[in-house]
PDB file of the backbone (N, CA, C, O) and the ligand in Angstrom, with CONECT records:
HET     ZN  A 101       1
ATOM      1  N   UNK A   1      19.448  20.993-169.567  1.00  0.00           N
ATOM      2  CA  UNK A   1      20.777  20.746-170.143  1.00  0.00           C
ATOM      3  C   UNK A   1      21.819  20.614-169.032  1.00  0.00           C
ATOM      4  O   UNK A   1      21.590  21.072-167.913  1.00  0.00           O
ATOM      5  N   UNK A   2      22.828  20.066-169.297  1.00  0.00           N
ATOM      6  CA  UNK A   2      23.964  19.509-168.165  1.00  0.00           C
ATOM      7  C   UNK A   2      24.899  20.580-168.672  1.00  0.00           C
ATOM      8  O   UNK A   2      24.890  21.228-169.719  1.00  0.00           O
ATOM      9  N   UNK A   3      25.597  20.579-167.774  1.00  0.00           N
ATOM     10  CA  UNK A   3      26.882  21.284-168.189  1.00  0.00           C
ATOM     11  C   UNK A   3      27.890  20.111-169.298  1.00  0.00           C
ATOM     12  O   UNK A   3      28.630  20.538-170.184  1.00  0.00           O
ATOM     13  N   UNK A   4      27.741  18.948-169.058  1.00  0.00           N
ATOM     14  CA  UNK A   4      29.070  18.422-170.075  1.00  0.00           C
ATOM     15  C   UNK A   4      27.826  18.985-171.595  1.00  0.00           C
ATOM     16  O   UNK A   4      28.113  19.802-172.470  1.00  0.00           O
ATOM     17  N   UNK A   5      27.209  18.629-171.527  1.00  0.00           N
ATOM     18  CA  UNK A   5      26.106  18.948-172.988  1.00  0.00           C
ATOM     19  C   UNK A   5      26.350  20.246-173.209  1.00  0.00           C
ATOM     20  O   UNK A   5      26.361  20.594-174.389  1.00  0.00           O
ATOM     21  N   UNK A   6      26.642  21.430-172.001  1.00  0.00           N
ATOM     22  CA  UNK A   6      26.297  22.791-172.680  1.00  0.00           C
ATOM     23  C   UNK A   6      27.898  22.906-173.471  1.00  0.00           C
ATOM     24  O   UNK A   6      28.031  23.283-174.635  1.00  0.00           O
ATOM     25  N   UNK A   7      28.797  22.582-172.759  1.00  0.00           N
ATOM     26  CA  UNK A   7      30.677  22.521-173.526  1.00  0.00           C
ATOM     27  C   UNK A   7      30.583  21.469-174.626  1.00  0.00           C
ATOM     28  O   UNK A   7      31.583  21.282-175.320  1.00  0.00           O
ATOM     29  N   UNK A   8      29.473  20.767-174.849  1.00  0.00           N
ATOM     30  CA  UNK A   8      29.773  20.545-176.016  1.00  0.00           C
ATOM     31  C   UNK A   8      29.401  21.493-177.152  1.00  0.00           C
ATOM     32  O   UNK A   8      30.039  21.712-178.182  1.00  0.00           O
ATOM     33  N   UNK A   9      27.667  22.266-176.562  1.00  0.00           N
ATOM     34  CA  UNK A   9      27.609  22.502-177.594  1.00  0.00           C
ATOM     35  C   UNK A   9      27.593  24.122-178.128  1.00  0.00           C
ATOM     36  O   UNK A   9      26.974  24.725-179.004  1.00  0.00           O
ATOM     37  N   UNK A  10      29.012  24.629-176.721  1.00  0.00           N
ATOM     38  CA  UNK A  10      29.020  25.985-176.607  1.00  0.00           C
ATOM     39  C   UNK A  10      29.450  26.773-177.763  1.00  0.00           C
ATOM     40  O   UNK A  10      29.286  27.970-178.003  1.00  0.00           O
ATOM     41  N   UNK A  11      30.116  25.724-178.521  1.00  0.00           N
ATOM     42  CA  UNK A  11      31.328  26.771-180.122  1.00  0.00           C
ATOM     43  C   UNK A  11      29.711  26.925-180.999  1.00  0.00           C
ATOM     44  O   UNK A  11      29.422  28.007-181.509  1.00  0.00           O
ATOM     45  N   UNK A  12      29.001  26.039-181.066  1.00  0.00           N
ATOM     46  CA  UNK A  12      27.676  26.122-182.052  1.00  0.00           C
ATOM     47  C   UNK A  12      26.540  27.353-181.206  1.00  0.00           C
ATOM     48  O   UNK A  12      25.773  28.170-181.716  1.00  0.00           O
ATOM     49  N   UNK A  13      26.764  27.128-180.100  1.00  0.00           N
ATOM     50  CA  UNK A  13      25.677  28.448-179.296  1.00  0.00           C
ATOM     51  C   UNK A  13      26.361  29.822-179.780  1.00  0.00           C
ATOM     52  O   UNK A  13      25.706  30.854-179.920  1.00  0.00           O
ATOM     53  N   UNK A  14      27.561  29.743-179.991  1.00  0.00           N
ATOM     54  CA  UNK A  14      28.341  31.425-180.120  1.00  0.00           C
ATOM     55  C   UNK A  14      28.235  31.760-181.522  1.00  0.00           C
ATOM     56  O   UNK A  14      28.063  32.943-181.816  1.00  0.00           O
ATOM     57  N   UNK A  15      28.334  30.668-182.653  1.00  0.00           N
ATOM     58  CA  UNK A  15      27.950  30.788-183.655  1.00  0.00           C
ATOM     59  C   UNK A  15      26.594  30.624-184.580  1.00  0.00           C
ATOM     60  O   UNK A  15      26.425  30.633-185.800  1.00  0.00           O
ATOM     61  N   UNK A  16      25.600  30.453-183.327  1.00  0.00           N
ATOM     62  CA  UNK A  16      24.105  30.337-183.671  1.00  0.00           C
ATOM     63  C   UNK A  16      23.814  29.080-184.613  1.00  0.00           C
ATOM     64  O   UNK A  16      23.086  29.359-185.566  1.00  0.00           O
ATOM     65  N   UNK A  17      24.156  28.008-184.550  1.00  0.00           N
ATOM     66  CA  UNK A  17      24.162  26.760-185.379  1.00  0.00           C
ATOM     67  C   UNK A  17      23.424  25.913-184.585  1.00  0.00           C
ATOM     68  O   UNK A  17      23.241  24.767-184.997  1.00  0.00           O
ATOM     69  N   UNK A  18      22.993  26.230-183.594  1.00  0.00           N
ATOM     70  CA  UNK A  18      21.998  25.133-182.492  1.00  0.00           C
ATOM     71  C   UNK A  18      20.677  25.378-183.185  1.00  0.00           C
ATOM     72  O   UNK A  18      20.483  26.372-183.885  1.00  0.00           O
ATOM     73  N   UNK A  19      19.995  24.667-183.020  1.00  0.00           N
ATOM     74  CA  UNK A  19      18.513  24.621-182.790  1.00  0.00           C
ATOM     75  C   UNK A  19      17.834  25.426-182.251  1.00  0.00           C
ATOM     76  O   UNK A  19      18.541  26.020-181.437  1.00  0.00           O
ATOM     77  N   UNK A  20      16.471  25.926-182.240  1.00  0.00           N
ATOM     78  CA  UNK A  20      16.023  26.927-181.434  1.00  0.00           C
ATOM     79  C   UNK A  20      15.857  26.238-180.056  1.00  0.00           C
ATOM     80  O   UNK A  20      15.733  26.997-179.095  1.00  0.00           O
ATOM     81  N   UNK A  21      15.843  25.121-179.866  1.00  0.00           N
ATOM     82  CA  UNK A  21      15.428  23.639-178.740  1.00  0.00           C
ATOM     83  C   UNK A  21      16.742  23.968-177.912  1.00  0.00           C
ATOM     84  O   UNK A  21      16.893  24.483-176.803  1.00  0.00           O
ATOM     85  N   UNK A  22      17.446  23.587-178.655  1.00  0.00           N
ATOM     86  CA  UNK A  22      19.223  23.282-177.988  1.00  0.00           C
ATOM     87  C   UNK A  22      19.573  24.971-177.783  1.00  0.00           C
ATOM     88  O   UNK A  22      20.000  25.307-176.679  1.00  0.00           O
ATOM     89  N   UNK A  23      19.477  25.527-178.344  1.00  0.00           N
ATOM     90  CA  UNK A  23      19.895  27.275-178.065  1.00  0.00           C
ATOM     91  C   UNK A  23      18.653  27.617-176.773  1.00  0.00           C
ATOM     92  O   UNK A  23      19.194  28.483-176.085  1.00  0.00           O
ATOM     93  N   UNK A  24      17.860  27.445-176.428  1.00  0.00           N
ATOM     94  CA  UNK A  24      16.973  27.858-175.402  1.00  0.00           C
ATOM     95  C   UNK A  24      17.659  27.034-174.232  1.00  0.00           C
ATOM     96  O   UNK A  24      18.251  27.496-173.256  1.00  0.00           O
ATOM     97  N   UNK A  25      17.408  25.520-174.606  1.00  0.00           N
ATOM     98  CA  UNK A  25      18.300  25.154-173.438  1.00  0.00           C
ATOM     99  C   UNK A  25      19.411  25.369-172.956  1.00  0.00           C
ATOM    100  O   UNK A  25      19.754  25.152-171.794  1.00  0.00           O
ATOM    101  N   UNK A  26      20.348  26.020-174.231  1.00  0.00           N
ATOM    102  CA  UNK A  26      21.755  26.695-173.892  1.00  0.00           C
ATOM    103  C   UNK A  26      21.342  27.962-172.797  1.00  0.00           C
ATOM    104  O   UNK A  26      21.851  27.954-171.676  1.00  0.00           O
ATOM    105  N   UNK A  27      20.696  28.697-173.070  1.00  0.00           N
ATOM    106  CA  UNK A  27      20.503  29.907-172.572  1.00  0.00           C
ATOM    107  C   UNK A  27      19.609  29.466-171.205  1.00  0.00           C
ATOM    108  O   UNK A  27      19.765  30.286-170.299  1.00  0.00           O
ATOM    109  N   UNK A  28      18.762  28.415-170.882  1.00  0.00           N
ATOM    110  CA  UNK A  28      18.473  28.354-169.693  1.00  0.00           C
ATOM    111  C   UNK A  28      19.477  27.680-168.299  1.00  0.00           C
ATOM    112  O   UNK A  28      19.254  27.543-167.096  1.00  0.00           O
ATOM    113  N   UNK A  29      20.468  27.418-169.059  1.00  0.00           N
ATOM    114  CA  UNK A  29      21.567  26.739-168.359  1.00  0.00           C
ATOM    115  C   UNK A  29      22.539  28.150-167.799  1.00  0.00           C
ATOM    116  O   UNK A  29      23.101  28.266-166.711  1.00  0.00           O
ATOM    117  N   UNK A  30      22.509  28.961-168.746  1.00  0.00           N
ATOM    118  CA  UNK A  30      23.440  29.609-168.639  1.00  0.00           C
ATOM    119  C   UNK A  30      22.882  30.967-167.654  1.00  0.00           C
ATOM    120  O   UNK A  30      23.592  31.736-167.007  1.00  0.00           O
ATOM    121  N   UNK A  31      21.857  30.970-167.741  1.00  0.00           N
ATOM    122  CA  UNK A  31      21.103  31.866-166.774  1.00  0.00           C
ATOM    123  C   UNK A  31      21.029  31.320-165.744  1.00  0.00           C
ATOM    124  O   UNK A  31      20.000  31.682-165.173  1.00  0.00           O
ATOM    125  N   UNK A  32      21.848  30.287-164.914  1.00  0.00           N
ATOM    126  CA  UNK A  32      21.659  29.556-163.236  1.00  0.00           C
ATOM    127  C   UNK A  32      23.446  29.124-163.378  1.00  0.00           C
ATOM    128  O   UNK A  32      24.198  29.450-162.459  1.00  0.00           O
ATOM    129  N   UNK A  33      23.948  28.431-164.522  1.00  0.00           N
ATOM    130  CA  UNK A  33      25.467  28.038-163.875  1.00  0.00           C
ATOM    131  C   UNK A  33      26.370  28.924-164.202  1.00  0.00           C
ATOM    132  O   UNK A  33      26.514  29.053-165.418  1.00  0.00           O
ATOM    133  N   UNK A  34      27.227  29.779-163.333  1.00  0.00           N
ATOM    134  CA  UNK A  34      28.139  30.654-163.645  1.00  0.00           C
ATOM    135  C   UNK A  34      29.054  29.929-164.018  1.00  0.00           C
ATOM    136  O   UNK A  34      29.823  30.542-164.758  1.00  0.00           O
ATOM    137  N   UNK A  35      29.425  28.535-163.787  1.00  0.00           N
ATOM    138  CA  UNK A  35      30.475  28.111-164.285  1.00  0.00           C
ATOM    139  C   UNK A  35      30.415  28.113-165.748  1.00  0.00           C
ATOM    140  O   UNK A  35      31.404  28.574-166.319  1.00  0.00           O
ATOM    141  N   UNK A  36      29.561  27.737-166.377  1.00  0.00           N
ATOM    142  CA  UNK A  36      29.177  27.643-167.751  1.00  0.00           C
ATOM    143  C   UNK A  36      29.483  29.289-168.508  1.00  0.00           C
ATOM    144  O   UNK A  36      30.061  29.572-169.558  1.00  0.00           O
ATOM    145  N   UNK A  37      28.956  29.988-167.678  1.00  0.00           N
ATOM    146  CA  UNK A  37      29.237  31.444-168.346  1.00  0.00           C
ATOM    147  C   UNK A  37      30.640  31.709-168.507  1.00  0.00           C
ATOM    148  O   UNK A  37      31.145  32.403-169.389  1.00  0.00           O
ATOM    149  N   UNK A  38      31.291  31.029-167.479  1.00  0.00           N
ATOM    150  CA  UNK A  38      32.761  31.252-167.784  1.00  0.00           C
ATOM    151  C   UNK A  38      33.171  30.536-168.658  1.00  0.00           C
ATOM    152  O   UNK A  38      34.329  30.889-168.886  1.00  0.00           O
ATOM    153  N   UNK A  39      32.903  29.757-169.261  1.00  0.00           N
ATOM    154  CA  UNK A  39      33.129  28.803-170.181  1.00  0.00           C
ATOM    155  C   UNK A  39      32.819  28.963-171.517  1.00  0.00           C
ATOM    156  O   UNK A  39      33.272  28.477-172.553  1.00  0.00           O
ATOM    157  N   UNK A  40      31.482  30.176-171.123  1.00  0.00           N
ATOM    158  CA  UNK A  40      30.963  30.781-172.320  1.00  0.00           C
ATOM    159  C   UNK A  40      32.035  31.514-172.809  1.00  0.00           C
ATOM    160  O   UNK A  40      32.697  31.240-173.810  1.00  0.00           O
ATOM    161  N   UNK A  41      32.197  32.580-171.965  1.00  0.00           N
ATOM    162  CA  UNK A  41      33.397  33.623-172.235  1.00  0.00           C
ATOM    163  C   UNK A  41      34.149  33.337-172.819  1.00  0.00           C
ATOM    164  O   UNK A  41      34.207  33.586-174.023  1.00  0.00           O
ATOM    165  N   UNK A  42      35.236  32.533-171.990  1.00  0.00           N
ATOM    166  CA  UNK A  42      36.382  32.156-172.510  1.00  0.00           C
ATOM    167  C   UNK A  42      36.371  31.195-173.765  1.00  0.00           C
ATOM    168  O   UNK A  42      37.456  30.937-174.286  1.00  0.00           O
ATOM    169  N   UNK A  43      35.307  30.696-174.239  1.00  0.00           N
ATOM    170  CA  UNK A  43      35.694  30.237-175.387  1.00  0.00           C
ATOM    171  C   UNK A  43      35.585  31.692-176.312  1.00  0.00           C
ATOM    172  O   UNK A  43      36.477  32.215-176.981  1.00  0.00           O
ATOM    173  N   UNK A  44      34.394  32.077-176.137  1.00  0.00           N
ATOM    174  CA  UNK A  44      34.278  33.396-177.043  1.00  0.00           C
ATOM    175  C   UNK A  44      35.543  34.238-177.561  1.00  0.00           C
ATOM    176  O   UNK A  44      35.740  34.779-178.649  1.00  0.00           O
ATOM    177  N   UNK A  45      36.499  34.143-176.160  1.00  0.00           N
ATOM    178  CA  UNK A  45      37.457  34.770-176.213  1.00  0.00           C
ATOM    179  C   UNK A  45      38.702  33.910-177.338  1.00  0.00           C
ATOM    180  O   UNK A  45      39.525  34.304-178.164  1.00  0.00           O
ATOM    181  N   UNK A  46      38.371  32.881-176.932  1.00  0.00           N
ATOM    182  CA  UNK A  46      39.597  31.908-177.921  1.00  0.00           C
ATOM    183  C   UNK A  46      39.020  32.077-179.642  1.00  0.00           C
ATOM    184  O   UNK A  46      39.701  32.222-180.657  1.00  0.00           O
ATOM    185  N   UNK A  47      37.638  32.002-179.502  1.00  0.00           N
ATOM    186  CA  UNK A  47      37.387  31.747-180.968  1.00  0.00           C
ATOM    187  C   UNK A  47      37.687  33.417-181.362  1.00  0.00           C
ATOM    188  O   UNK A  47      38.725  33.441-182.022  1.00  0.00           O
ATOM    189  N   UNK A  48      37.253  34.506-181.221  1.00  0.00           N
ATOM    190  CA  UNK A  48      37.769  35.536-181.563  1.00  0.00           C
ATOM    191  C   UNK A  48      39.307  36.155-181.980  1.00  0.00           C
ATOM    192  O   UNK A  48      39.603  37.067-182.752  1.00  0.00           O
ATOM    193  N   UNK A  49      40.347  35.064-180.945  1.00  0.00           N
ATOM    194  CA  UNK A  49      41.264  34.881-181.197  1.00  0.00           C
ATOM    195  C   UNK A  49      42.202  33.892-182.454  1.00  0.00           C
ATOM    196  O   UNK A  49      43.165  34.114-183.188  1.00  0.00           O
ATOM    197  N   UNK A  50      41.409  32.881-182.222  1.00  0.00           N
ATOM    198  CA  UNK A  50      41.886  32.119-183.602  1.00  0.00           C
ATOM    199  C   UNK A  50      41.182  32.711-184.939  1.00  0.00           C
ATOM    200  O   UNK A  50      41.738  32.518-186.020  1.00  0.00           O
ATOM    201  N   UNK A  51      39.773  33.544-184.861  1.00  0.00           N
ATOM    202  CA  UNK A  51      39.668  34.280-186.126  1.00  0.00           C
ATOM    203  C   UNK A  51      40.990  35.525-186.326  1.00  0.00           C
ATOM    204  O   UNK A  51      41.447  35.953-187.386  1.00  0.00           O
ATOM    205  N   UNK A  52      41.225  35.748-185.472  1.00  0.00           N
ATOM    206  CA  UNK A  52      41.958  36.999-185.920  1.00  0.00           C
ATOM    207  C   UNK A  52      43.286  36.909-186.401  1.00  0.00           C
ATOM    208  O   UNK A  52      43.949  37.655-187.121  1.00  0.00           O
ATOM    209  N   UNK A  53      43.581  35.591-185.719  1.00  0.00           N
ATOM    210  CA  UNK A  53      45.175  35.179-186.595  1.00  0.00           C
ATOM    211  C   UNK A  53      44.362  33.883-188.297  1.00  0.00           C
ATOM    212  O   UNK A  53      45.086  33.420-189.179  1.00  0.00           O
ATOM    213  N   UNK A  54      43.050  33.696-188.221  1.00  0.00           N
ATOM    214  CA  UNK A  54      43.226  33.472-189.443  1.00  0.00           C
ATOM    215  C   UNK A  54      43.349  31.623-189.314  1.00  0.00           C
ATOM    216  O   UNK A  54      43.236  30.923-190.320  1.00  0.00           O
ATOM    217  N   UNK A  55      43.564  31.105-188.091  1.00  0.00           N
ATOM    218  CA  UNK A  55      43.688  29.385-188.148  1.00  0.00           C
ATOM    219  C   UNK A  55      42.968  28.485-188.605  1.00  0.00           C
ATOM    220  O   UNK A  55      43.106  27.696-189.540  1.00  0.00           O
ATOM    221  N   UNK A  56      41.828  28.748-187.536  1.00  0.00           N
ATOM    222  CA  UNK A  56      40.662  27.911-187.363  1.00  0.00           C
ATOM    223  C   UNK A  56      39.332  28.168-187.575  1.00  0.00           C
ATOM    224  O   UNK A  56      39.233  29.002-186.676  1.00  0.00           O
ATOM    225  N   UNK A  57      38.005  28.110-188.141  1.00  0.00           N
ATOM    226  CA  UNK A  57      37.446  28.592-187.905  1.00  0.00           C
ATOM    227  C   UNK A  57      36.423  27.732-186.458  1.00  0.00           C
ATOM    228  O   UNK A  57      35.387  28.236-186.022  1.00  0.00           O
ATOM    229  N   UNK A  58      36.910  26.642-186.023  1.00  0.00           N
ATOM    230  CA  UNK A  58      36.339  25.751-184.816  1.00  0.00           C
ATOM    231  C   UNK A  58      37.520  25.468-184.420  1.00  0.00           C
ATOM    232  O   UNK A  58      38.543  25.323-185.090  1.00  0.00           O
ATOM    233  N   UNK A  59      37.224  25.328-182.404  1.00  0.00           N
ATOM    234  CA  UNK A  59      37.778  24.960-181.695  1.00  0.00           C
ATOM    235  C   UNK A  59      38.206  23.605-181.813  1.00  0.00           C
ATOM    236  O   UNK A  59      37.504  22.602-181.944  1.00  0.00           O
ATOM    237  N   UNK A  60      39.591  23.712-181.742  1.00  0.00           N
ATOM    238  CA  UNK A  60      40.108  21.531-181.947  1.00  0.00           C
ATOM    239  C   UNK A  60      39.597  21.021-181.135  1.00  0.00           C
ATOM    240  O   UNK A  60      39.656  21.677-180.095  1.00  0.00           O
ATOM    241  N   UNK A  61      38.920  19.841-181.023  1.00  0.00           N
ATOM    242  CA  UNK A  61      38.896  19.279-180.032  1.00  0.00           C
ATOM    243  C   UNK A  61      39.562  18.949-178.837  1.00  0.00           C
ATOM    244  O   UNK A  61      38.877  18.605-177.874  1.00  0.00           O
ATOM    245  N   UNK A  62      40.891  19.003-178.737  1.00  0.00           N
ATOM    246  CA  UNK A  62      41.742  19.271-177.898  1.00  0.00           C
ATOM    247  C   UNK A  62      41.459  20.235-176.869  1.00  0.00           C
ATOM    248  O   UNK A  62      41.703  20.103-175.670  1.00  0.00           O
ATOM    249  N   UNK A  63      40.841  21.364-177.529  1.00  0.00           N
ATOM    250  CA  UNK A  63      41.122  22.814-176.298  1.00  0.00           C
ATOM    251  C   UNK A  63      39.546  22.302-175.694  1.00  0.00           C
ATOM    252  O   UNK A  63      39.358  22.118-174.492  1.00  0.00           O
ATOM    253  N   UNK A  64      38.600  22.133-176.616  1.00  0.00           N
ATOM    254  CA  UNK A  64      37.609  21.643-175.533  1.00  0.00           C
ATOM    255  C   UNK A  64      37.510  20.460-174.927  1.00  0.00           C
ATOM    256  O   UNK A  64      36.395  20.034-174.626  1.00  0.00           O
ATOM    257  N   UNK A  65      38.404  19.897-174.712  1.00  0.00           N
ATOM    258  CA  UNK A  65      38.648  19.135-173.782  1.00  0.00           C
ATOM    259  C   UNK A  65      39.218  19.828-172.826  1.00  0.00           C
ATOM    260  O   UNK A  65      38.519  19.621-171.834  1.00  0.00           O
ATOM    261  N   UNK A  66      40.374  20.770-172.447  1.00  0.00           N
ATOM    262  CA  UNK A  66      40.869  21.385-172.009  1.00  0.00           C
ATOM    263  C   UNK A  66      39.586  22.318-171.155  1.00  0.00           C
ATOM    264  O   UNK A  66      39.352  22.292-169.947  1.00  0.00           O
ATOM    265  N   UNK A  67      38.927  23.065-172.151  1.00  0.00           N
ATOM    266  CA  UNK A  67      37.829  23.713-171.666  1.00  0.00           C
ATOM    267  C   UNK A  67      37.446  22.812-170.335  1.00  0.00           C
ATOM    268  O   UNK A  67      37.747  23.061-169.168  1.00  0.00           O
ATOM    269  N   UNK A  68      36.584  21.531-170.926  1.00  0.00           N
ATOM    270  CA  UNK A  68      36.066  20.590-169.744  1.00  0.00           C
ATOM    271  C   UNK A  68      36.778  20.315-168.645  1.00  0.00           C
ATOM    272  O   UNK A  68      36.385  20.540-167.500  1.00  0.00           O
ATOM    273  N   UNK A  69      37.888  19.802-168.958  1.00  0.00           N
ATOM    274  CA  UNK A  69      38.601  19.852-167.586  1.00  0.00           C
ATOM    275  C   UNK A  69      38.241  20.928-166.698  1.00  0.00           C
ATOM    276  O   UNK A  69      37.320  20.909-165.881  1.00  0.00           O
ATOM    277  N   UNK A  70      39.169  22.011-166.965  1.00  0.00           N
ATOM    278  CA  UNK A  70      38.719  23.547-166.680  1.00  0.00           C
ATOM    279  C   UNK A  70      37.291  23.512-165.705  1.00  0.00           C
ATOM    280  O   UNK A  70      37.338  23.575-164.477  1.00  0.00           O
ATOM    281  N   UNK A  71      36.251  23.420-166.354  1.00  0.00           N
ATOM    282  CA  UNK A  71      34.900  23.423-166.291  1.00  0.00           C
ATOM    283  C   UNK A  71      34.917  22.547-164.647  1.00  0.00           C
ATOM    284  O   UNK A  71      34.610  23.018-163.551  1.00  0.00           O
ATOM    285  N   UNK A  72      35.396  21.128-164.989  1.00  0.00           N
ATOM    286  CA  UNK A  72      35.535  19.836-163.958  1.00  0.00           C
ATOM    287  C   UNK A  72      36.157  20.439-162.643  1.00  0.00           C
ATOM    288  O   UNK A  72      35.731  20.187-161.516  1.00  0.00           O
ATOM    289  N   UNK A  73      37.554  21.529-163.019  1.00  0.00           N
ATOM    290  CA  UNK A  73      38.070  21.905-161.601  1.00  0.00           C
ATOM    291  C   UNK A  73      37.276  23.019-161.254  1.00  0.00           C
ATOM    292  O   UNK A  73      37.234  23.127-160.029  1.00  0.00           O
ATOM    293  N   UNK A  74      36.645  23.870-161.827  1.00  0.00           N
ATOM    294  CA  UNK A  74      35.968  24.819-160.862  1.00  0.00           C
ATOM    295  C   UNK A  74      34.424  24.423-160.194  1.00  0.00           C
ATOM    296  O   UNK A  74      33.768  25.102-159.404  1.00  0.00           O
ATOM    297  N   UNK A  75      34.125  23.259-160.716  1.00  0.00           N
ATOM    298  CA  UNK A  75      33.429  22.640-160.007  1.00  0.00           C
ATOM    299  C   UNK A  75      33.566  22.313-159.080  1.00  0.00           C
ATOM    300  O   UNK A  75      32.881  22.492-158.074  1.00  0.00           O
ATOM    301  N   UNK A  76      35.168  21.355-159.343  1.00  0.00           N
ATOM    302  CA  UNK A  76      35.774  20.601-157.902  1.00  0.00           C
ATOM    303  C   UNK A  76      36.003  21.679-156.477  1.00  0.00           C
ATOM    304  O   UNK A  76      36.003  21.404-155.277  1.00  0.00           O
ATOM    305  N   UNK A  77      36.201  23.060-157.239  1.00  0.00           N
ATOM    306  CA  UNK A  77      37.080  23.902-156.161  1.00  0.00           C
ATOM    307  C   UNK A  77      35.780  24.043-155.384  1.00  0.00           C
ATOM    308  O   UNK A  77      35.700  23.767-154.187  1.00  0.00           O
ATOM    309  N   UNK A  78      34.263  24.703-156.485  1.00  0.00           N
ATOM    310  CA  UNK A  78      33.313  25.605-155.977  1.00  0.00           C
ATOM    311  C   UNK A  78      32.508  24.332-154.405  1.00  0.00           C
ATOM    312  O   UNK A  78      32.020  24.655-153.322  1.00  0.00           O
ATOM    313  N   UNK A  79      32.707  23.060-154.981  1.00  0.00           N
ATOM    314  CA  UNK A  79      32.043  22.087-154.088  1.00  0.00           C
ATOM    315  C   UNK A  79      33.088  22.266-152.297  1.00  0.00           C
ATOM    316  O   UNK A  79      32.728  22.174-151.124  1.00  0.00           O
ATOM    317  N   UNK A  80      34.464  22.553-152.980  1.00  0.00           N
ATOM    318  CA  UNK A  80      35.205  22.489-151.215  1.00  0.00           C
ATOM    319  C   UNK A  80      35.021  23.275-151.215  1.00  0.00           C
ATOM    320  O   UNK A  80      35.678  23.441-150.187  1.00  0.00           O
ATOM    321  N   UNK A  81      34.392  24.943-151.568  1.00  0.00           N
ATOM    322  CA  UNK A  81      34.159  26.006-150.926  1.00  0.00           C
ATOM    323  C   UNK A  81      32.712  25.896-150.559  1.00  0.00           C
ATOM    324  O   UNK A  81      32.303  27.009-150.229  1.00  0.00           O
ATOM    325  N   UNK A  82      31.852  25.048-150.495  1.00  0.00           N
ATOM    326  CA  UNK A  82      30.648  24.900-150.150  1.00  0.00           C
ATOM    327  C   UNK A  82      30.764  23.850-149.068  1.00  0.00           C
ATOM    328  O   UNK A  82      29.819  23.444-148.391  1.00  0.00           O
ATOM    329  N   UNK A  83      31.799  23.524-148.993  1.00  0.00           N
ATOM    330  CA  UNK A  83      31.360  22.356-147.605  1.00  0.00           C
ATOM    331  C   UNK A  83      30.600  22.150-146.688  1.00  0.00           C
ATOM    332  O   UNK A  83      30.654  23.204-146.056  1.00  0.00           O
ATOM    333  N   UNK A  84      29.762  21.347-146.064  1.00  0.00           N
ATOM    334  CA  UNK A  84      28.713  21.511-145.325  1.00  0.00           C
ATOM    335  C   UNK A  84      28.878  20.701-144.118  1.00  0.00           C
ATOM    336  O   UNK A  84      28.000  20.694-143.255  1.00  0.00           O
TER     337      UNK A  84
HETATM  338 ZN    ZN A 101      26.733  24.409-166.284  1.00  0.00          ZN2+
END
């Protein structure tokens, strides 16, 4: 699994709606990219949040886009801290 594939299909991994296929591959991704774990988190953290005020029960598409970006710059940063 790629990372743009795992942000897509991270709101369905937290809510167990993947596949046992797509949920294994979620979880083998997420056991090697820390970026993804952060991505894990923090959505966890948003969707817990929009349950508790009652909005949404899924992320708009908007914020995961936002997410991705996100995702895109700590990539960008982690690659100039790896320079070779
Ligand atoms: Zn990843």
């Amino acid at each position: 699994m790629k990372c743009e594939e795992l942000v897509e299909y991270v709101s369905d991994y937290i809510d167990n709606n993947l596949s046992e296929e797509l949920s294994e591959a979620a979880r083998e991704h997420l056991a090697t990219c820390e970026n993804c774990r952060i991505v894990l988190n923090s959505t966890q953290q948003m969707i817990l949040l929009y349950r508790e005020h009652g909005k949404a029960q899924r992320i708009p598409k908007q914020r995961q886009q936002a997410l991705y970006d996100e995702l895109s710059a700590a990539f960008a940063k982690r690659n100039l801290n790896q320079d070779k």
